[in-house]
PDB file of N, CA, C and O in Angstrom:
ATOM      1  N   UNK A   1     -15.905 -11.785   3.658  1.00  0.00           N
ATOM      2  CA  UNK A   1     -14.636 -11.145   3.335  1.00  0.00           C
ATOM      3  C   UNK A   1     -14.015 -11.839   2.121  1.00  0.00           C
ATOM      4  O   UNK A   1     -13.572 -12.987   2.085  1.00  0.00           O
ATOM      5  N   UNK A   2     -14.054 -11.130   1.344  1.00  0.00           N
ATOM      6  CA  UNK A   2     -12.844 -11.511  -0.163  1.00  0.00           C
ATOM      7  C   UNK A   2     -11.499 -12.183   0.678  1.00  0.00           C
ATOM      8  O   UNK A   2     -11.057 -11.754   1.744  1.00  0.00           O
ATOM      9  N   UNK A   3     -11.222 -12.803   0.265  1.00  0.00           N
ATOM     10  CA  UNK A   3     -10.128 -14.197   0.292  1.00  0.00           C
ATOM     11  C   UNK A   3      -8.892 -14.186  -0.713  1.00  0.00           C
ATOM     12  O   UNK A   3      -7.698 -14.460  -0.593  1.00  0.00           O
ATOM     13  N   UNK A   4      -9.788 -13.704  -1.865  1.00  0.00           N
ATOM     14  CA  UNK A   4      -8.507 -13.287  -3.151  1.00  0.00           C
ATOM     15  C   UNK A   4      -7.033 -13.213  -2.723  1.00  0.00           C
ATOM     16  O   UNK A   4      -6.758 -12.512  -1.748  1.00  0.00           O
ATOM     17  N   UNK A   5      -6.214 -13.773  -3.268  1.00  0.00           N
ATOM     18  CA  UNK A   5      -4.686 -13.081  -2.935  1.00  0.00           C
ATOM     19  C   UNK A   5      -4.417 -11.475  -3.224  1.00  0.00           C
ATOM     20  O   UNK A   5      -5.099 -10.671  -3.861  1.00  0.00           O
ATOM     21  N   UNK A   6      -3.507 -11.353  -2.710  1.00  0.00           N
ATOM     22  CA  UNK A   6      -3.417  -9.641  -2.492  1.00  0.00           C
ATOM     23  C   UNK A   6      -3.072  -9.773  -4.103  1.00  0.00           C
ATOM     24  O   UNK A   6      -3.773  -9.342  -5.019  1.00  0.00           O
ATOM     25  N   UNK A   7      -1.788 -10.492  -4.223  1.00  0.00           N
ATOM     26  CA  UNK A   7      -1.398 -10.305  -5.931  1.00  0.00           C
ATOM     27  C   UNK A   7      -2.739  -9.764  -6.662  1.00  0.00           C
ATOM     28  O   UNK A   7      -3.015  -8.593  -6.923  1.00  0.00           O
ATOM     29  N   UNK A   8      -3.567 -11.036  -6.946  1.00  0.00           N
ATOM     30  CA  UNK A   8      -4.554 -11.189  -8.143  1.00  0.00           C
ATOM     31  C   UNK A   8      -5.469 -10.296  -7.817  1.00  0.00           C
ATOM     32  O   UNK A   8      -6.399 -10.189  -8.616  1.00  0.00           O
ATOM     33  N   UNK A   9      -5.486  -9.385  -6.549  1.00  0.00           N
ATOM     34  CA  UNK A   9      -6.106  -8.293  -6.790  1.00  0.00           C
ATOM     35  C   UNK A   9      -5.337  -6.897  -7.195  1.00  0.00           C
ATOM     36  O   UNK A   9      -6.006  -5.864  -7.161  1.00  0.00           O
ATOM     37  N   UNK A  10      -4.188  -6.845  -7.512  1.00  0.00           N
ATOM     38  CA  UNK A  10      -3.784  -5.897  -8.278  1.00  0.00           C
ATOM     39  C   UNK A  10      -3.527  -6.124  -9.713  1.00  0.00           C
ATOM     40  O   UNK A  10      -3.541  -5.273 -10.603  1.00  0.00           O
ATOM     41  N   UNK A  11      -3.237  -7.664  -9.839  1.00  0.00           N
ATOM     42  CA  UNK A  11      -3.257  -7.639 -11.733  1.00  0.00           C
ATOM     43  C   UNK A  11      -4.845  -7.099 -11.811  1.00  0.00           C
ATOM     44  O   UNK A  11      -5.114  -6.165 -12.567  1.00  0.00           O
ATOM     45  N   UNK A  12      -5.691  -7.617 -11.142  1.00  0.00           N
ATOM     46  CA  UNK A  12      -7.195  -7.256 -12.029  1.00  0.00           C
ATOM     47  C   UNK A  12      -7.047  -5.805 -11.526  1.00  0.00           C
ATOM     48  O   UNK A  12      -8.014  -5.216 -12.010  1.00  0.00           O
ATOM     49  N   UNK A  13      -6.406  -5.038 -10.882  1.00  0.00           N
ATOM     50  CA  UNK A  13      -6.740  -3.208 -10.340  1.00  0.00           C
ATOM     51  C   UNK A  13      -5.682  -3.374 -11.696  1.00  0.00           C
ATOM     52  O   UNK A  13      -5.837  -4.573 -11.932  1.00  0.00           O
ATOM     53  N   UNK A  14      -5.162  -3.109 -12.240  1.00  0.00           N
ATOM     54  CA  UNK A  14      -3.719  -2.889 -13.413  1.00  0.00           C
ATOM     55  C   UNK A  14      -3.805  -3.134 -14.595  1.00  0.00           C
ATOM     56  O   UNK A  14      -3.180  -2.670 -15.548  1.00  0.00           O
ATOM     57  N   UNK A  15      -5.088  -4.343 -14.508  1.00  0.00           N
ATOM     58  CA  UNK A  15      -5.421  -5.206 -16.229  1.00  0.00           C
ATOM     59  C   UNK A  15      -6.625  -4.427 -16.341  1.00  0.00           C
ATOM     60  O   UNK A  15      -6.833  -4.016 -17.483  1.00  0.00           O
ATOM     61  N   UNK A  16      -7.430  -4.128 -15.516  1.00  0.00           N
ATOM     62  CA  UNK A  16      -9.002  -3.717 -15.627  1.00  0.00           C
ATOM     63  C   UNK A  16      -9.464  -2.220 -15.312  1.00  0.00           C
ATOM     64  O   UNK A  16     -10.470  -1.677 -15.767  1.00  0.00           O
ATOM     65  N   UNK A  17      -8.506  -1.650 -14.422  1.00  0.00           N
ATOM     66  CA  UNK A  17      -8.809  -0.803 -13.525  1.00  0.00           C
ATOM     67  C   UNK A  17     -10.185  -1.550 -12.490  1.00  0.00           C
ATOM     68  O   UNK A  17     -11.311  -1.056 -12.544  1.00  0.00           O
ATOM     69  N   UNK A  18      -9.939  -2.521 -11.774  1.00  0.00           N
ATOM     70  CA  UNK A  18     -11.003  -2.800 -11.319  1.00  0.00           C
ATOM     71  C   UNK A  18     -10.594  -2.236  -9.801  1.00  0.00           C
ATOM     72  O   UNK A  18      -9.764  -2.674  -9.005  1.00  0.00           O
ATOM     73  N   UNK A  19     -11.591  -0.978  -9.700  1.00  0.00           N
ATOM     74  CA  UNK A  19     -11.136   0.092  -8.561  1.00  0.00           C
ATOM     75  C   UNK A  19     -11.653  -0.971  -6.803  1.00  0.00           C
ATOM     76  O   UNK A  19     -11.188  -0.950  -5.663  1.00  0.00           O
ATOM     77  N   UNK A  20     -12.710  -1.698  -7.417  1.00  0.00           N
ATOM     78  CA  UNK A  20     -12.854  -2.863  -6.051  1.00  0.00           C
ATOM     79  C   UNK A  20     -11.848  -3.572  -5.325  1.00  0.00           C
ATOM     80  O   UNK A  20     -11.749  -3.761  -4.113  1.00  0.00           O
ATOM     81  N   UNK A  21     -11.050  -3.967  -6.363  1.00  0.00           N
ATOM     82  CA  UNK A  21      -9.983  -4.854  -6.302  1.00  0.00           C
ATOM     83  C   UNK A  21      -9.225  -3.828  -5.242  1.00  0.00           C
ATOM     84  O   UNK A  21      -8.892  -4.327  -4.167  1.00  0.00           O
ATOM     85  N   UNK A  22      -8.940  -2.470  -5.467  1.00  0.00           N
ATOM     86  CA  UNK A  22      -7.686  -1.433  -5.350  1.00  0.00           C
ATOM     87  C   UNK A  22      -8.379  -1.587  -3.918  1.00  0.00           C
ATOM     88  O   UNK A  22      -7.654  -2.036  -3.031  1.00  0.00           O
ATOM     89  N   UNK A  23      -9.698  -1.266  -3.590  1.00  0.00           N
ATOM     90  CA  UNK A  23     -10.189  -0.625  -2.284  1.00  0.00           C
ATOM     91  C   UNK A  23     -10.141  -1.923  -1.651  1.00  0.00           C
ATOM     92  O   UNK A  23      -9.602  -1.731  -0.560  1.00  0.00           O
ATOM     93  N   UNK A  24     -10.378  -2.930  -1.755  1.00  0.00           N
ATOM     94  CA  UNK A  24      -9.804  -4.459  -0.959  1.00  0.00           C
ATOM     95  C   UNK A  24      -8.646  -4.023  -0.621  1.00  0.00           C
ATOM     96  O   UNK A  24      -8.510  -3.496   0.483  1.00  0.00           O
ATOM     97  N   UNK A  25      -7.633  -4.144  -1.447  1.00  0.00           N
ATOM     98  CA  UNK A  25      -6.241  -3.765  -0.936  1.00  0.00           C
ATOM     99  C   UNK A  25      -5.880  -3.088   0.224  1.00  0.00           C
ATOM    100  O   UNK A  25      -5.382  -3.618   1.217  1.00  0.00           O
ATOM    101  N   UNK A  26      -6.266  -1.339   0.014  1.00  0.00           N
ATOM    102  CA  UNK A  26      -6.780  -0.563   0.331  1.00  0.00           C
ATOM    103  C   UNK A  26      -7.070  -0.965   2.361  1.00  0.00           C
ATOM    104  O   UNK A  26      -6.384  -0.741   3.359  1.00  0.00           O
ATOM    105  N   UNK A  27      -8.428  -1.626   2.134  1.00  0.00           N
ATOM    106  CA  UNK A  27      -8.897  -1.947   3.298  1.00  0.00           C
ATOM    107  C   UNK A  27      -8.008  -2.927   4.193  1.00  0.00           C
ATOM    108  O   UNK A  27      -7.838  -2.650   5.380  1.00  0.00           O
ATOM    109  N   UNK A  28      -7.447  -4.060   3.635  1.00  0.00           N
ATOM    110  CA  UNK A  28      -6.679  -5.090   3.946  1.00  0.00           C
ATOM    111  C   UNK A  28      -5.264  -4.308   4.545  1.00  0.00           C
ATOM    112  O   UNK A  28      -4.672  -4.732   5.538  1.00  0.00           O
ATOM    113  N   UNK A  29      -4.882  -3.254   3.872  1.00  0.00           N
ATOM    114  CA  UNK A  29      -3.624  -2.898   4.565  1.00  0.00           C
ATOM    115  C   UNK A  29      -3.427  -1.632   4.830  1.00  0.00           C
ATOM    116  O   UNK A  29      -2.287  -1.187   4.699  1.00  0.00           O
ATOM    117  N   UNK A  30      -4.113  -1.084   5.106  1.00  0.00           N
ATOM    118  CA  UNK A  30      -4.453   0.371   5.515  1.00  0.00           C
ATOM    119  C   UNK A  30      -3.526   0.515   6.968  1.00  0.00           C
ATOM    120  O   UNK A  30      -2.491   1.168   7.096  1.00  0.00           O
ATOM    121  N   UNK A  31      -4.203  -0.272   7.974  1.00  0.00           N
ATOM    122  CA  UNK A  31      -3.459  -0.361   9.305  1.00  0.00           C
ATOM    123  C   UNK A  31      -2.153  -0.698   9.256  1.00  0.00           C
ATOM    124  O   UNK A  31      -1.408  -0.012   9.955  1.00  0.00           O
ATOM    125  N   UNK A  32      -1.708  -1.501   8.669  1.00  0.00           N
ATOM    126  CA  UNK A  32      -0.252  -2.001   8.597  1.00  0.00           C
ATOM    127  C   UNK A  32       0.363  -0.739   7.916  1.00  0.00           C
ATOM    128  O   UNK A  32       1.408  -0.471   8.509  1.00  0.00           O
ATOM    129  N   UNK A  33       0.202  -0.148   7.233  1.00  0.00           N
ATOM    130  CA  UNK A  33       1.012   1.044   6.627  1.00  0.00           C
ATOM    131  C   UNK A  33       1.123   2.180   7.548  1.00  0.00           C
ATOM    132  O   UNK A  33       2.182   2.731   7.851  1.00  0.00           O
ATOM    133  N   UNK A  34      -0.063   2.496   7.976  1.00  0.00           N
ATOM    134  CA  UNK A  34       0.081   3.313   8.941  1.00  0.00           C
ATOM    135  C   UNK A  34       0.661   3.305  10.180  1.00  0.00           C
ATOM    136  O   UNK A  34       1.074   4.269  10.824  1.00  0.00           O
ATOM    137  N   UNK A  35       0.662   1.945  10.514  1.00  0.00           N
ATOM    138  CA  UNK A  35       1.455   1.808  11.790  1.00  0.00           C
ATOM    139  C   UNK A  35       2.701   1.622  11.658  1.00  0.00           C
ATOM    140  O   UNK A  35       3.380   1.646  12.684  1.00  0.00           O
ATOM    141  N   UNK A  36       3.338   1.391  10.389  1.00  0.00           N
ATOM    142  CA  UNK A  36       4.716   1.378  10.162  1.00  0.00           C
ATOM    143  C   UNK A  36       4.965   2.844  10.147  1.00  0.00           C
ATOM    144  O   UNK A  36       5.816   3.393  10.847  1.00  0.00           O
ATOM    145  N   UNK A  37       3.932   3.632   9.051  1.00  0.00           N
ATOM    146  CA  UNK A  37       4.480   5.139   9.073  1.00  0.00           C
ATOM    147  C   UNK A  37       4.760   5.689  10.889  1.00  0.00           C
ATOM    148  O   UNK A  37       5.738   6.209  11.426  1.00  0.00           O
ATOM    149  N   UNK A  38       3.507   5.307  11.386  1.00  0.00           N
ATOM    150  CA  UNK A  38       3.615   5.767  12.913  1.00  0.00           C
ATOM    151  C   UNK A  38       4.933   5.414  13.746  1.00  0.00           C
ATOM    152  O   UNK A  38       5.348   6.079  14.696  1.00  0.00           O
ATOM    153  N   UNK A  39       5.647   4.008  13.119  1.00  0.00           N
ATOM    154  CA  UNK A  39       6.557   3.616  14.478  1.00  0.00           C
ATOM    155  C   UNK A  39       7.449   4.587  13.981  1.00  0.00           C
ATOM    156  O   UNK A  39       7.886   5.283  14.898  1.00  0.00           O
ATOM    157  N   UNK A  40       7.861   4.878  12.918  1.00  0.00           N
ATOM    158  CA  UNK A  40       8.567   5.709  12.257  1.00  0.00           C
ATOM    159  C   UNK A  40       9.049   7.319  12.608  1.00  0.00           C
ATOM    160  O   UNK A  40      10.085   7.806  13.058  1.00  0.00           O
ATOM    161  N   UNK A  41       7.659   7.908  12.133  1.00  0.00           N
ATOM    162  CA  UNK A  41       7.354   9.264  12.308  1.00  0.00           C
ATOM    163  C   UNK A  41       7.210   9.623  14.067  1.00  0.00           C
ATOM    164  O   UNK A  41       7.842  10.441  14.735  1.00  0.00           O
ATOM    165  N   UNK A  42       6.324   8.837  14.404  1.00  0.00           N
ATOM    166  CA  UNK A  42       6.235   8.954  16.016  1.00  0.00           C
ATOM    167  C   UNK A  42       4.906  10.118  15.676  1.00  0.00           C
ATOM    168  O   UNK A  42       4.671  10.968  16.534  1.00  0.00           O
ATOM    169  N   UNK A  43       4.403  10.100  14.891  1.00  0.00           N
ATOM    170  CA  UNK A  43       3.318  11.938  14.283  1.00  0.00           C
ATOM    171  C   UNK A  43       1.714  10.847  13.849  1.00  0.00           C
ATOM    172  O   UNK A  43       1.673  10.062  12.902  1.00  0.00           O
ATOM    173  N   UNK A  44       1.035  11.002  14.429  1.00  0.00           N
ATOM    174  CA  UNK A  44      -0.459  10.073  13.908  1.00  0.00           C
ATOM    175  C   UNK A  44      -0.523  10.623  13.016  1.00  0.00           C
ATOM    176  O   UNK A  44      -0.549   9.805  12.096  1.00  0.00           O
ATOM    177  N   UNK A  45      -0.600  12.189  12.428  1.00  0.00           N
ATOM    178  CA  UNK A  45      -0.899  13.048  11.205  1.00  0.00           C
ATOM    179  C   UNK A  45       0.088  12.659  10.350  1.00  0.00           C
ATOM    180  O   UNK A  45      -0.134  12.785   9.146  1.00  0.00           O
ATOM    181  N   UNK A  46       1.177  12.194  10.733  1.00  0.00           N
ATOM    182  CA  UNK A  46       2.618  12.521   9.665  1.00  0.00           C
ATOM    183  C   UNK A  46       2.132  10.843   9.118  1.00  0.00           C
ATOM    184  O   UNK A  46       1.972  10.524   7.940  1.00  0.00           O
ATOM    185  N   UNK A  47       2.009  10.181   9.989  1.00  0.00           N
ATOM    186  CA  UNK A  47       1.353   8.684   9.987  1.00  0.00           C
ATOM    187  C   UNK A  47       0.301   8.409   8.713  1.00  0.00           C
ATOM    188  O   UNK A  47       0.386   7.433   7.968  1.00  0.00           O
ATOM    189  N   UNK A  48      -0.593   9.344   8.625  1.00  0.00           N
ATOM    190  CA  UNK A  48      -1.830   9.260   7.749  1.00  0.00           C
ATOM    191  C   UNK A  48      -1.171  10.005   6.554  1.00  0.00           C
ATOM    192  O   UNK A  48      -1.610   9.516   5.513  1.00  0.00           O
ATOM    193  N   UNK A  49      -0.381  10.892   6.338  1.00  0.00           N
ATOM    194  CA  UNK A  49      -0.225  11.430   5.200  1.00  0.00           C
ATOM    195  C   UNK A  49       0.854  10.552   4.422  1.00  0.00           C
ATOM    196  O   UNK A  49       1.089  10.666   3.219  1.00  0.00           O
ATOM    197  N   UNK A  50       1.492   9.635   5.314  1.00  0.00           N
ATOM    198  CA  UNK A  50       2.188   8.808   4.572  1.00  0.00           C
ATOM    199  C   UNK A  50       1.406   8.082   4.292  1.00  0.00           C
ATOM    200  O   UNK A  50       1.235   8.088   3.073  1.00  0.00           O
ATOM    201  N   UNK A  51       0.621   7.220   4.944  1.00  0.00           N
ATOM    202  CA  UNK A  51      -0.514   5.998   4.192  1.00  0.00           C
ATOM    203  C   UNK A  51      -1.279   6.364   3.001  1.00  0.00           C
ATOM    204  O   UNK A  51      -1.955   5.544   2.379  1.00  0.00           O
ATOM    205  N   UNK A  52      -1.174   7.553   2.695  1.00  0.00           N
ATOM    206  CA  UNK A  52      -2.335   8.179   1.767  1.00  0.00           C
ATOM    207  C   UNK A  52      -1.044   8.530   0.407  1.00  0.00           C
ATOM    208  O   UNK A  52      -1.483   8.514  -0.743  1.00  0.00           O
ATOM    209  N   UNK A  53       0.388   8.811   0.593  1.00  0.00           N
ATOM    210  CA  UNK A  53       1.141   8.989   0.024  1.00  0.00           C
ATOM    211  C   UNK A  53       1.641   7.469  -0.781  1.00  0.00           C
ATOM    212  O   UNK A  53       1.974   7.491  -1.966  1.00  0.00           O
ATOM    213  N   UNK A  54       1.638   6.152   0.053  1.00  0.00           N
ATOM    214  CA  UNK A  54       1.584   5.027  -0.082  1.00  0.00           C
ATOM    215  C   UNK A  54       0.677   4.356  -0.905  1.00  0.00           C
ATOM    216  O   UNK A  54       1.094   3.664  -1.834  1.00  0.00           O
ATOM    217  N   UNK A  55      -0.400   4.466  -0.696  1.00  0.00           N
ATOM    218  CA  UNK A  55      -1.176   3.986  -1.146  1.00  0.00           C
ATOM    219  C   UNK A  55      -1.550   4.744  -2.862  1.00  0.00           C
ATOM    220  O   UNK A  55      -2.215   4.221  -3.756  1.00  0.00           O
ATOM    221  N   UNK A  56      -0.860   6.102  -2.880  1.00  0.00           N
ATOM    222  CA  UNK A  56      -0.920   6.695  -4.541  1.00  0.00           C
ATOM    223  C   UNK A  56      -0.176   6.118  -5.065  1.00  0.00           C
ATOM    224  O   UNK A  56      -0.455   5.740  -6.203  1.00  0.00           O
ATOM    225  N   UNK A  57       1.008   5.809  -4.535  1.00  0.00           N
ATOM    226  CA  UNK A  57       2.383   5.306  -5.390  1.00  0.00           C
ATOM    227  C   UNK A  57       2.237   4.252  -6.011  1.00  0.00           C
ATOM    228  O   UNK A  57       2.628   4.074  -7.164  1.00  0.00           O
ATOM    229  N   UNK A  58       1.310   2.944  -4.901  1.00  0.00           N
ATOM    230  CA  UNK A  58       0.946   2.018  -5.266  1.00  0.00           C
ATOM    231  C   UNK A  58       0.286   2.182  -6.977  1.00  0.00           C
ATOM    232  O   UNK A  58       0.942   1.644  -7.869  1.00  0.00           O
ATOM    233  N   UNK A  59      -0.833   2.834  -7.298  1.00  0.00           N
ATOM    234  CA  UNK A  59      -1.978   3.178  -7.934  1.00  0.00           C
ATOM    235  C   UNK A  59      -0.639   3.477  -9.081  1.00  0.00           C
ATOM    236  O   UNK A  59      -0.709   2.792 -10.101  1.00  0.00           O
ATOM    237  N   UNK A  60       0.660   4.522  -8.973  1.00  0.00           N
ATOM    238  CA  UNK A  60       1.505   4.735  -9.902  1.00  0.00           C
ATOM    239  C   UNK A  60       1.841   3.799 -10.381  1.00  0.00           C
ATOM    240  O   UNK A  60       1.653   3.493 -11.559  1.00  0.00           O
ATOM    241  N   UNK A  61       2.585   2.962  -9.292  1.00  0.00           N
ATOM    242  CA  UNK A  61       4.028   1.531  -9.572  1.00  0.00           C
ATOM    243  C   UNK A  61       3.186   0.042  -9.829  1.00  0.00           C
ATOM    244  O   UNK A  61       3.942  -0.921  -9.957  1.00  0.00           O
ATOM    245  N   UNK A  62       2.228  -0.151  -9.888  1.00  0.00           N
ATOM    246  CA  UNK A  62       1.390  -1.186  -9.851  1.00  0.00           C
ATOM    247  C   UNK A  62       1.578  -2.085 -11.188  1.00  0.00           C
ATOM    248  O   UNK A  62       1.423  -3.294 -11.365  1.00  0.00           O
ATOM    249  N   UNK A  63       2.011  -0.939 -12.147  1.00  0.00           N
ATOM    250  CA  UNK A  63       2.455  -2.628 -13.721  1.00  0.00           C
ATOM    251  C   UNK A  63       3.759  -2.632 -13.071  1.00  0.00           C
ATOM    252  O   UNK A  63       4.448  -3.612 -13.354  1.00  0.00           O
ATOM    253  N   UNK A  64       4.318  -1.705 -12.197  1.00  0.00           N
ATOM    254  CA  UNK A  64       5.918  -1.896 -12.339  1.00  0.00           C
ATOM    255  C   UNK A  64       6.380  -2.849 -11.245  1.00  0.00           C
ATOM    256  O   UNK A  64       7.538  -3.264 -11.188  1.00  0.00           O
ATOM    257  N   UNK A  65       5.403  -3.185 -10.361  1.00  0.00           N
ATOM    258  CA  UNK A  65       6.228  -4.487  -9.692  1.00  0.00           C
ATOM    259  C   UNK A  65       6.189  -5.678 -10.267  1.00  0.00           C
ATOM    260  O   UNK A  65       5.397  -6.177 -11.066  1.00  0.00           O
ATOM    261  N   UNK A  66       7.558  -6.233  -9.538  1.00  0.00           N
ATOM    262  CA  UNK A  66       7.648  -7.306 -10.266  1.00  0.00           C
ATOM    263  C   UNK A  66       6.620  -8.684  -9.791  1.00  0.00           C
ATOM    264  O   UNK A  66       6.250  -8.983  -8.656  1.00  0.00           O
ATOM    265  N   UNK A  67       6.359  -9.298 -10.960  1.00  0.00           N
ATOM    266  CA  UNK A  67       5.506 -10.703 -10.699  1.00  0.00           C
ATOM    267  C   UNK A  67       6.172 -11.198  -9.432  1.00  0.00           C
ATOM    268  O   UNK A  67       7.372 -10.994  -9.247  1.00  0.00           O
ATOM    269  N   UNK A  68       5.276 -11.968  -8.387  1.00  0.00           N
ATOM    270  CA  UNK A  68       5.402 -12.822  -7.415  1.00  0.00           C
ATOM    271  C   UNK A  68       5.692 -11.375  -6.158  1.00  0.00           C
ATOM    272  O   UNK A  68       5.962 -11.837  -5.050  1.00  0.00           O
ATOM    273  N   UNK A  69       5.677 -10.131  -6.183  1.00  0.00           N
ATOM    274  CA  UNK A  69       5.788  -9.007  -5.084  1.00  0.00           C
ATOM    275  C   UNK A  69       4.603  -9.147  -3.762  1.00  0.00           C
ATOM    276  O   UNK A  69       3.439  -8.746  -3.763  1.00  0.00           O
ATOM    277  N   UNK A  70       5.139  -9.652  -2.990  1.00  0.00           N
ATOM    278  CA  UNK A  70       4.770  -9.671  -1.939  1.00  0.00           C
ATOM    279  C   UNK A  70       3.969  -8.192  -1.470  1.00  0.00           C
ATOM    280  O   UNK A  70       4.609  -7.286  -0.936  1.00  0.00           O
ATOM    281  N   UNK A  71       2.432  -8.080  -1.757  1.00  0.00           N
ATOM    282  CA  UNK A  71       1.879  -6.499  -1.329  1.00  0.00           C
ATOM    283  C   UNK A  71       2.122  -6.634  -0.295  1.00  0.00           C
ATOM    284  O   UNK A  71       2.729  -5.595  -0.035  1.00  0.00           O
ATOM    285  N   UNK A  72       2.101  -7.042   0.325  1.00  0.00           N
ATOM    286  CA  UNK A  72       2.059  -6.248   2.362  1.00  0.00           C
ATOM    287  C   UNK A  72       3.719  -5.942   2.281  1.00  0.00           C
ATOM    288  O   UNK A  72       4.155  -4.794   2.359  1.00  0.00           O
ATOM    289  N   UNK A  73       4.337  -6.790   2.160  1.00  0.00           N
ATOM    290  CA  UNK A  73       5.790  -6.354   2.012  1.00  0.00           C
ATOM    291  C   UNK A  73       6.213  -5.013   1.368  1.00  0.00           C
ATOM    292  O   UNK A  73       6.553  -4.043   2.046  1.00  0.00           O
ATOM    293  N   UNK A  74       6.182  -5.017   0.408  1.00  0.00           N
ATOM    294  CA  UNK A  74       5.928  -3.787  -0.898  1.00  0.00           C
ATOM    295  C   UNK A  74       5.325  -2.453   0.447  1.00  0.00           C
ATOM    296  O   UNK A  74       5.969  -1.579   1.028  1.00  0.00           O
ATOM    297  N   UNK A  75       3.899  -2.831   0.530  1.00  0.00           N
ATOM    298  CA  UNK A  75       3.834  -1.692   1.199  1.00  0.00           C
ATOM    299  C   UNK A  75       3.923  -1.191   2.598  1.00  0.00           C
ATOM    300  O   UNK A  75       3.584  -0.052   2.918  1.00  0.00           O
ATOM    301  N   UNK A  76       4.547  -2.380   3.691  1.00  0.00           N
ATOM    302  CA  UNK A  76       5.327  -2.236   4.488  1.00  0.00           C
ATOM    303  C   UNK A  76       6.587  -1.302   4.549  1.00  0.00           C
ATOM    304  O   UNK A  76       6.755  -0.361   5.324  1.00  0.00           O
ATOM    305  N   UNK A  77       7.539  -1.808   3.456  1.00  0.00           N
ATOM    306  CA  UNK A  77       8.772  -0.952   2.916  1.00  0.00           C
ATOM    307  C   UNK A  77       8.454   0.065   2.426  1.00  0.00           C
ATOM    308  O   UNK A  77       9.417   0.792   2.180  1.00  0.00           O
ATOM    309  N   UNK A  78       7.616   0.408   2.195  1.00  0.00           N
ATOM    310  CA  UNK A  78       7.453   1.685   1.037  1.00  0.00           C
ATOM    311  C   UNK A  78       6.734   2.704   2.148  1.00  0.00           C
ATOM    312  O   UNK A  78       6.975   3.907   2.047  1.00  0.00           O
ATOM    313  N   UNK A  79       5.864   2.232   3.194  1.00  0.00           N
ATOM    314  CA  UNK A  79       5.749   3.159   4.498  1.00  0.00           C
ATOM    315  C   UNK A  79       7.082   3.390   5.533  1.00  0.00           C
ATOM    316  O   UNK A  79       7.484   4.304   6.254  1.00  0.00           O
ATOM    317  N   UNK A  80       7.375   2.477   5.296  1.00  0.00           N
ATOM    318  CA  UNK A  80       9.037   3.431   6.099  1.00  0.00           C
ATOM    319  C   UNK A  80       9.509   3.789   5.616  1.00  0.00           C
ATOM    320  O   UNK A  80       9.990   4.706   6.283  1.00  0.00           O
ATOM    321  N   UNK A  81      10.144   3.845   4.070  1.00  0.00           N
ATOM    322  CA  UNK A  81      11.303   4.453   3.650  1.00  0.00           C
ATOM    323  C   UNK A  81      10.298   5.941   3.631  1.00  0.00           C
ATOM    324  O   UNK A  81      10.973   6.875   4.064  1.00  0.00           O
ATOM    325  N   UNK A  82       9.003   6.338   3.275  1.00  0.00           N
ATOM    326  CA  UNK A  82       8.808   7.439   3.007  1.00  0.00           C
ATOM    327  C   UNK A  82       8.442   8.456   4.249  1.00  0.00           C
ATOM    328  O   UNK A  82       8.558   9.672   4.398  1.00  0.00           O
ATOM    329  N   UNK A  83       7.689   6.831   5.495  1.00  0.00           N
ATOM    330  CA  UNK A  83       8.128   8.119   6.832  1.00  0.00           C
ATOM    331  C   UNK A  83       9.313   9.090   6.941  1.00  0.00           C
ATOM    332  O   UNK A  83       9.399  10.308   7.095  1.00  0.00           O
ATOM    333  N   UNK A  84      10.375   7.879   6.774  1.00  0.00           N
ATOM    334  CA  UNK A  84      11.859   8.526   6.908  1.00  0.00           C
ATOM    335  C   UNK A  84      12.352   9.573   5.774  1.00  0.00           C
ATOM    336  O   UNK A  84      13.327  10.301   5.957  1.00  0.00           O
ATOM    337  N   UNK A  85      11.589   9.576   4.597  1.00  0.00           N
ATOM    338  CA  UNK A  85      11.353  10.498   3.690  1.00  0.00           C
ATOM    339  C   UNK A  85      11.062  11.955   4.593  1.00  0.00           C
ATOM    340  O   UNK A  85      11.823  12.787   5.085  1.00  0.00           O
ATOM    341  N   UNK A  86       9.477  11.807   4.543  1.00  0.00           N
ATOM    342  CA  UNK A  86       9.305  12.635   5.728  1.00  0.00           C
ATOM    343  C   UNK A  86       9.654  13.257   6.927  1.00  0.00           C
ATOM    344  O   UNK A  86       9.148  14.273   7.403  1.00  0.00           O
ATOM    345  N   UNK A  87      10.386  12.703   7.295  1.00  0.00           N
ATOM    346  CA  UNK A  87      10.755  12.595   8.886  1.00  0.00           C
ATOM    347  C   UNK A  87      11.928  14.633   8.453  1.00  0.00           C
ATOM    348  O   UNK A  87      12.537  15.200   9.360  1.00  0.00           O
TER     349      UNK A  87
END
C-alpha cells in the first residue's frame, strides 16, 4: 500500500496529471465520503451519487485548495454539505 501523504498525492494529480496519484486518493477515501453522504441522505443511491459528485469537484478545485488542506477533511465536508445539497 502507497504510504504517500494524501497532500503530495494531489500536488503530483495537479502538477502532472498523475491520474495514479488521483485513484490512490480515490481508493483511500471513497468509504469515508460515502458514509458521510449516507449519514446524511439516509439514500445508499443518493450516498453514491454524492461520492461520485465529490470526488469530480475534487478533480475541479484541486489547484484551488489551499497548501497544508487536510484531504479527508476537505472531502469529509464537501460530502455533507452536498448530501444536504441534495437532500
Amino acid at each position: 500500500m502507497d504510504r504517500t501523504p494524501d497532500s503530495e498525492l494531489l500536488i503530483r494529480y495537479q502538477q502532472v496529471t498523475d491520474q495514479d496519484a488521483f485513484a490512490e486518493l480515490v481508493q483511500r477515501h471513497c468509504s469515508l465520503v460515502w458514509a458521510a453522504a449516507l449519514r446524511v441522505s439516509r439514500d445508499a443511491e443518493a450516498a453514491r451519487d454524492v461520492t461520485q459528485t465529490v470526488f469530480c469537484l475534487l478533480v475541479r478545485k484541486a489547484g484551488q485548495l489551499p497548501s497544508g488542506t487536510i484531504v479527508a477533511g476537505w472531502l469529509h465536508r464537501t460530502a455533507c454539505l452536498e448530501a444536504l445539497r441534495q437532500v
